[in-house]
PLY file of the C-alpha trace (Angstrom):
ply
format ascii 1.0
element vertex 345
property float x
property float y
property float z
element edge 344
property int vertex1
property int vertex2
end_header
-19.02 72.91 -131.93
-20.24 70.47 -129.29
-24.25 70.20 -129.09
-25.64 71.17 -125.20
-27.15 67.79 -125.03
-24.29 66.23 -125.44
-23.00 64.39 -122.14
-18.89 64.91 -121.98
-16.98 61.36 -121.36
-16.15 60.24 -117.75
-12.37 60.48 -117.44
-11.16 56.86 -116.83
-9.80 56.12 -113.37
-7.77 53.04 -114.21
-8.43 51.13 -110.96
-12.36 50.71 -110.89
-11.71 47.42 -112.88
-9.03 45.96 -110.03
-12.32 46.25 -107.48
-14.07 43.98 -109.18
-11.07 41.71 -109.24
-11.56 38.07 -107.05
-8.74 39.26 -104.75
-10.58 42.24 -103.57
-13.65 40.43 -103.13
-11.96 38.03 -100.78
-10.42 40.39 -98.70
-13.10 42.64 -98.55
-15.28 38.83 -97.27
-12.44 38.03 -94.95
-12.71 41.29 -93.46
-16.42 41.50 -93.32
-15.65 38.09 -91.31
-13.33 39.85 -88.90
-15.77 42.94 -87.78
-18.66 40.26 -87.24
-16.42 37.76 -85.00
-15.01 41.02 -83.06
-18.41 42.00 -82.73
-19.76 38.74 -81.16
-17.32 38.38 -79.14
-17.63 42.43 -77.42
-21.54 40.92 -76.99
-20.49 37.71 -75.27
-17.39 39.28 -73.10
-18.52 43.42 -72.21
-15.73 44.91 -70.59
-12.28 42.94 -69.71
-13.55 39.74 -69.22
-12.60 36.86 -70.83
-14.06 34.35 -73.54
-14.07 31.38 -71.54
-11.75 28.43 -73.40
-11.84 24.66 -72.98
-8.39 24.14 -73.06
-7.44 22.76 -69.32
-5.15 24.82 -67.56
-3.21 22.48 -65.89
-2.40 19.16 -68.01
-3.05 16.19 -65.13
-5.33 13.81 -63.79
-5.97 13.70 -59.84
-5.21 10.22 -59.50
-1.60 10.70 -60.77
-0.91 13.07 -58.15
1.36 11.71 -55.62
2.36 14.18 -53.99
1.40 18.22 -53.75
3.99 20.94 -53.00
2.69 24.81 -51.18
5.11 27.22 -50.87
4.89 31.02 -49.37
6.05 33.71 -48.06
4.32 32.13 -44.36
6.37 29.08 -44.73
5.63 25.78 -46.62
3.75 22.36 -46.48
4.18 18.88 -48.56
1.19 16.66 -48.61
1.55 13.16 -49.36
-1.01 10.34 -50.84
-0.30 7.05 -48.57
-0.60 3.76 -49.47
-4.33 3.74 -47.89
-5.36 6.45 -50.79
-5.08 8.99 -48.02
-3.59 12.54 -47.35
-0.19 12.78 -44.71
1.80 15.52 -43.95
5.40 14.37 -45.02
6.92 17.05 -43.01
5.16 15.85 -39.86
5.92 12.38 -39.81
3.00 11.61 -41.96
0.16 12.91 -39.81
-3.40 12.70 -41.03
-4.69 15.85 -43.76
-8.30 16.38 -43.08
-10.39 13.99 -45.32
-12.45 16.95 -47.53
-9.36 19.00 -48.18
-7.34 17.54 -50.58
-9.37 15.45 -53.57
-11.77 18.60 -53.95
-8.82 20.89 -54.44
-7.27 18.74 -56.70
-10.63 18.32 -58.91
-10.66 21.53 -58.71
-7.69 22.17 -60.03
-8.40 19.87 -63.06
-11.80 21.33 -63.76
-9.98 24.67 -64.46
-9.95 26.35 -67.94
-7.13 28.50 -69.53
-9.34 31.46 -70.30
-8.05 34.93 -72.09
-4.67 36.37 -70.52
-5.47 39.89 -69.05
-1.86 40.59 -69.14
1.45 38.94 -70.20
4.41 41.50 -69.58
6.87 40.78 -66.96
5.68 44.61 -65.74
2.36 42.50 -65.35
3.40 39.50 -64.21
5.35 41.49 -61.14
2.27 43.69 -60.10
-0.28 40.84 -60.01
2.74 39.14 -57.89
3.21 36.49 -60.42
6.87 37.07 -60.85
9.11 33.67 -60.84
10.67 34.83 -57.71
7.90 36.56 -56.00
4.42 35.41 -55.71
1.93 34.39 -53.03
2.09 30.84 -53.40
3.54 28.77 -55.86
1.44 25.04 -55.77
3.24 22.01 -57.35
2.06 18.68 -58.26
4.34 15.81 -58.33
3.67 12.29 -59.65
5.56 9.27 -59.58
7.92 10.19 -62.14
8.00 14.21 -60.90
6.11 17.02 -61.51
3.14 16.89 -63.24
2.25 20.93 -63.11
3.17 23.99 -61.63
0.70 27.69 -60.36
1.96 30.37 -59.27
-0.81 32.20 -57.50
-0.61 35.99 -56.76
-3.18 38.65 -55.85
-7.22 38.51 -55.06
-9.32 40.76 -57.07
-12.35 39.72 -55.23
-13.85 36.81 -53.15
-12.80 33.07 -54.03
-10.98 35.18 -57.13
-6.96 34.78 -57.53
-4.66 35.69 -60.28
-2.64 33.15 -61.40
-0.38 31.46 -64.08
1.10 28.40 -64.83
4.87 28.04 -64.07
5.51 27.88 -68.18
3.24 30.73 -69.62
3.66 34.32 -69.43
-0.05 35.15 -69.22
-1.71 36.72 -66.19
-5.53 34.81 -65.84
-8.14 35.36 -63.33
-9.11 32.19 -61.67
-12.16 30.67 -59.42
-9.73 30.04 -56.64
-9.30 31.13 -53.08
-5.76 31.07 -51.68
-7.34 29.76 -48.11
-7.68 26.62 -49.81
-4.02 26.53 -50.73
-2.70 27.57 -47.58
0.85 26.99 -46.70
1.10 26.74 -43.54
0.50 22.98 -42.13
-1.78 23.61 -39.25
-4.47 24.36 -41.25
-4.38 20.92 -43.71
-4.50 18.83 -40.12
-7.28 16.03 -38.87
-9.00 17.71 -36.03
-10.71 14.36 -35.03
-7.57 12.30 -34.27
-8.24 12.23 -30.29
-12.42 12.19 -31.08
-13.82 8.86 -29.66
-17.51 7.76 -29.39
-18.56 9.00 -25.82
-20.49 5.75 -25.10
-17.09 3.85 -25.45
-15.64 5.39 -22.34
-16.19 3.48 -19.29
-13.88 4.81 -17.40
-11.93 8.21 -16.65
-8.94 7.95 -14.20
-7.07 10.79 -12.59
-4.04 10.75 -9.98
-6.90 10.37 -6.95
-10.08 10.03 -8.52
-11.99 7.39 -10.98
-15.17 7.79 -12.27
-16.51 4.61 -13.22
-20.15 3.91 -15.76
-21.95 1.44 -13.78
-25.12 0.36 -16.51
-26.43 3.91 -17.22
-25.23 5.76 -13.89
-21.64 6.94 -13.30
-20.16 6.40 -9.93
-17.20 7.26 -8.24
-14.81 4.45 -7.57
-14.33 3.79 -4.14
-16.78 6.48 -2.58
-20.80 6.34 -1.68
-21.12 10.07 -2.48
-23.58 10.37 -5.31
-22.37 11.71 -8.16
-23.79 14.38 -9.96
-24.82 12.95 -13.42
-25.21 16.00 -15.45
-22.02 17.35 -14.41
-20.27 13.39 -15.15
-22.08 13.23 -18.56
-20.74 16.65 -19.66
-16.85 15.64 -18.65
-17.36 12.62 -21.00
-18.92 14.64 -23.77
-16.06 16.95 -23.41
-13.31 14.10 -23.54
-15.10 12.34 -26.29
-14.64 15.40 -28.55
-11.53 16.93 -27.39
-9.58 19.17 -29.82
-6.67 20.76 -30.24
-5.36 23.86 -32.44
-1.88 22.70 -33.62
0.55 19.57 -33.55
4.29 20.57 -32.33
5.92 17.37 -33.38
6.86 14.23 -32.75
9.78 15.12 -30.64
9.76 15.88 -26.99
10.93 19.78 -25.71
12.11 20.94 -21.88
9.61 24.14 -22.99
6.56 21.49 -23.23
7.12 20.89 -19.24
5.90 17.11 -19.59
7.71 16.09 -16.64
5.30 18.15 -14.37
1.87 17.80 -15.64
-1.22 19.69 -14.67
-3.11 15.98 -14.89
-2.92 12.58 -16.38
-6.18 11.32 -17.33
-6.75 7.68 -18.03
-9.54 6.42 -20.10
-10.92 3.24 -20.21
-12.90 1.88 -23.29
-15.65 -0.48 -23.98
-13.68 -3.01 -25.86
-10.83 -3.31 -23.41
-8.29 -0.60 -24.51
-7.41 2.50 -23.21
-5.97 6.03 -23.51
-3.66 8.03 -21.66
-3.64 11.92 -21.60
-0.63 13.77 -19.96
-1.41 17.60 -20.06
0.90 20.23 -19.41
1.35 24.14 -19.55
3.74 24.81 -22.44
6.55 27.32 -20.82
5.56 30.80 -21.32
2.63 30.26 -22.76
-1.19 30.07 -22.38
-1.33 27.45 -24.78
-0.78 23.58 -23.01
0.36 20.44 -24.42
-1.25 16.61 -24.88
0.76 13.54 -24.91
-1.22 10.32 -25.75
1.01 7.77 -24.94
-0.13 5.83 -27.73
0.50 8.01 -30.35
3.89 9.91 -31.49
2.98 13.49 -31.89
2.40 16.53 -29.07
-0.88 18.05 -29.13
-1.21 22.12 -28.71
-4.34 22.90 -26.94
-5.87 26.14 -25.36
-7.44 26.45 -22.17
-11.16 26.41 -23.81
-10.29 22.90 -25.39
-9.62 21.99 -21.77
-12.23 23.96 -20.23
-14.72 21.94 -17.57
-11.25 19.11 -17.73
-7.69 21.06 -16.03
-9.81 22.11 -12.71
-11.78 19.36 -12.05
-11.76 17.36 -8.73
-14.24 14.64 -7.34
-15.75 17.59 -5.12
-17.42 18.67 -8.47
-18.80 15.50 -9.22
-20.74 14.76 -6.56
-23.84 15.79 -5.59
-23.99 18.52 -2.70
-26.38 17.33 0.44
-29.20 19.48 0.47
-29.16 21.88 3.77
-31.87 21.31 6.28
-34.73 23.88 6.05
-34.55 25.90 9.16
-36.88 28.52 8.13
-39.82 26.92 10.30
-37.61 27.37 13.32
-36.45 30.53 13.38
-39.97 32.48 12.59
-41.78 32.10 15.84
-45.99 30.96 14.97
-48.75 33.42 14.82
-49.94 35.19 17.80
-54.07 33.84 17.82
-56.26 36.86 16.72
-57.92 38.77 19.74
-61.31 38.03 19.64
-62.98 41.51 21.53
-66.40 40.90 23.53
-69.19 43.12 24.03
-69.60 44.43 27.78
-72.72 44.17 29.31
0 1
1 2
2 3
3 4
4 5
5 6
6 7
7 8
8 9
9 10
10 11
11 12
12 13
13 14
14 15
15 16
16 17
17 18
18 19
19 20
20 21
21 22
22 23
23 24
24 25
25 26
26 27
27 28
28 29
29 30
30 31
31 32
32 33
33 34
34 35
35 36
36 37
37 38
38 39
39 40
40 41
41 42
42 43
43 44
44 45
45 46
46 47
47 48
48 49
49 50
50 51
51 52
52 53
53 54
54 55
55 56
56 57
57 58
58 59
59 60
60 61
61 62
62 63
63 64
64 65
65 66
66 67
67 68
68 69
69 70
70 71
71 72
72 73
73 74
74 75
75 76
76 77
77 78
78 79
79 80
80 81
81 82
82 83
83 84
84 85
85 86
86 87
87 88
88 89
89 90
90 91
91 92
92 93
93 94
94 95
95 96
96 97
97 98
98 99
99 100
100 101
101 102
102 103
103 104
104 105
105 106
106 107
107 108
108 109
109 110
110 111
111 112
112 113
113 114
114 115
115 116
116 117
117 118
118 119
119 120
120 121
121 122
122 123
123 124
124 125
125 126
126 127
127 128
128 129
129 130
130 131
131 132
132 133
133 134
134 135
135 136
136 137
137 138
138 139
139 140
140 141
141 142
142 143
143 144
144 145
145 146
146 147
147 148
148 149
149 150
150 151
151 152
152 153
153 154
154 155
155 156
156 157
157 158
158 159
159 160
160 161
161 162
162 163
163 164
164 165
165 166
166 167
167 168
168 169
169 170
170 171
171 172
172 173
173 174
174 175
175 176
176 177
177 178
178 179
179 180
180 181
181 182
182 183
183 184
184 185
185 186
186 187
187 188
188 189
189 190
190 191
191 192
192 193
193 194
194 195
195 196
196 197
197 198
198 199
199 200
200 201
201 202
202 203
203 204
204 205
205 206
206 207
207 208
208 209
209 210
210 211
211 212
212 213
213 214
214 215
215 216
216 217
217 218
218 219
219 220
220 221
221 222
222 223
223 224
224 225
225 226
226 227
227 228
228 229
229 230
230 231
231 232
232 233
233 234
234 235
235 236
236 237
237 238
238 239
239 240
240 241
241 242
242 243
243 244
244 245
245 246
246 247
247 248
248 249
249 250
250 251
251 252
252 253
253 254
254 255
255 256
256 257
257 258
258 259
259 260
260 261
261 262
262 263
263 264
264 265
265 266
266 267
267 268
268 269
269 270
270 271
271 272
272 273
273 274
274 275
275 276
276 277
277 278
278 279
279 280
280 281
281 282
282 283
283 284
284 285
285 286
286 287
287 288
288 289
289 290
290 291
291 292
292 293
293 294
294 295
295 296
296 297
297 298
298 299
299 300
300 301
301 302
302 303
303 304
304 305
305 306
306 307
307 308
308 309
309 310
310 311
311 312
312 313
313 314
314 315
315 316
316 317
317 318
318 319
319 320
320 321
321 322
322 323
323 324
324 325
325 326
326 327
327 328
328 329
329 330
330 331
331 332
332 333
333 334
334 335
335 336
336 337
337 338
338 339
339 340
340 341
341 342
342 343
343 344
């Protein structure tokens, strides 16, 4: 008979020994491990955003580049380093790129890091219009042995924000990008300040029947002893001296461009001996007019507020008016003299 004190054996499990085991103990470390690294990183990165890596995106350096590649849906541009380290347009006969456009963008680009994916399913790939035959832009960078990389650039999920991908990875990223500064369309990569010339070089300005000549400090018209009016003379100059224009159409003459009848040729005369010569015309059914500076290849697209205070100007406007006699004395007849009254005796 078993005593009431008496504590009854523990039934043996069999596997209580195997916990204690140096396998277990790893894996139960290596998993410890885990939960602590997923927890830092839910700290560092709340929500869907990414853990920011230092891999580079794009594999290049920016001096390699030789060449850069924008296509899209709105058409598509090839810039080109020249021999001078500077930006052309190959596709329009190698006219200037504006000077801050392209080595920011491509330092930029190389500054970029591959962060997290938020997606990398062709489903994915299509809605953020990443797909490998339909995106927003696709950029390429070519170097002297071909290309160096390859973005495709889809949808904006916020300002100077872009999806993107490079050509050779399925993964969807969100980049510090805004696809303004990857336009392709070539209008907006052109110099603006190809006809800009310092105003205090121009000595001259010629039309078919005028010429306003810079005699010291005073402008004069050539051939005439009407004064001119100086503040009118100084702000034609200032206007020529910084004359823009919103487009280039070429290099190659067009009946539509109506050259052959001109609204006015303007000749101006530099400083240092040389000379340019304007010949403006009213593109065919348009509002938008045309430059052709004889000393340079390409056709100049202008609107009327580039031309504005320049198309309707005649010597009439740039002289002074006489002043008109004041005849106010001589039509108000004098004052009667007050009637001084006397006392009667």
């Amino acid at each position: 008979m078993t005593s009431p004190n008496t504590t009854a054996p523990r039934p043996d499990s069999g596997w209580a020994p195997d916990l204690r085991s140096p396998l277990v103990i790893a894996l139960a470390l290596l998993l410890g491990l885990q939960l602590f690294l997923a927890l830092g990183l839910s700290l560092r990165a709340p929500g869907m955003a990414a853990l920011t890596a230092q891999t580079p995106l794009l594999d290049f350096a920016p001096d390699d580049v030789t060449a850069i590649r924008i296509e899209g849906a709105d058409g598509g541009v090839t810039l080109r380093r020249a021999p001078e380290e500077t930006w052309v347009l190959a596709d329009l006969a190698d006219f200037p790129v504006a000077p801050s456009r392209v080595d920011p963008l491509l330092a930029q680009l190389a500054d970029l890091k591959r962060p997290l994916p938020i997606a990398t399913s062709e489903e994915a790939r299509k809605r953020f219009k990443l797909a490998d035959d339909g995106f927003e832009r696709r950029l390429t960078l070519e170097g002297k042995d071909g290309p160096l990389a390859t973005l495709l650039l889809g949808d904006s999920p916020g300002f100077r924000r872009l999806f993107a991908r490079p050509a050779d990875d399925p993964g969807v990223y969100e980049l510090s990008l805004a696809l303004s500064d990857l336009s392709a369309r070539r209008d907006d990569w052109l110099d603006t300040g190809l006809l800009r010339l310092d105003r205090e070089r121009i000595a001259r300005i010629a039309s078919q029947d005028w010429a306003l000549v810079k005699d010291g400090d005073v402008w004069r018209l050539e051939n005439s002893e009407q004064p001119v009016d100086q503040s009118t003379a100084n702000a034609l100059v200032t206007r020529l001296a910084n004359l823009g224009y919103r487009g280039v159409l070429g290099t190659e003459d067009a009946p539509a461009y109506r050259q052959q009848a001109p609204k006015l040729v303007l000749d101006l005369g530099l400083t240092d001996g040389t000379a340019r010569s304007y010949r403006i015309s009213q593109a065919e059914n348009s509002e938008d007019y045309v430059l052709k500076d004889v000393e340079k290849p390409y056709f100049f697209k202008l609107s009327a507020f580039d031309l504005d205070g320049v198309l309707d100007l005649d010597p009439a406007k740039l002289t002074l008016k006489p002043a008109s006699p004041d005849t106010s004395s001589a039509d108000t007849p004098p004052p009667s003299a007050p009637t001084v009254e006397t006392e009667q005796p």
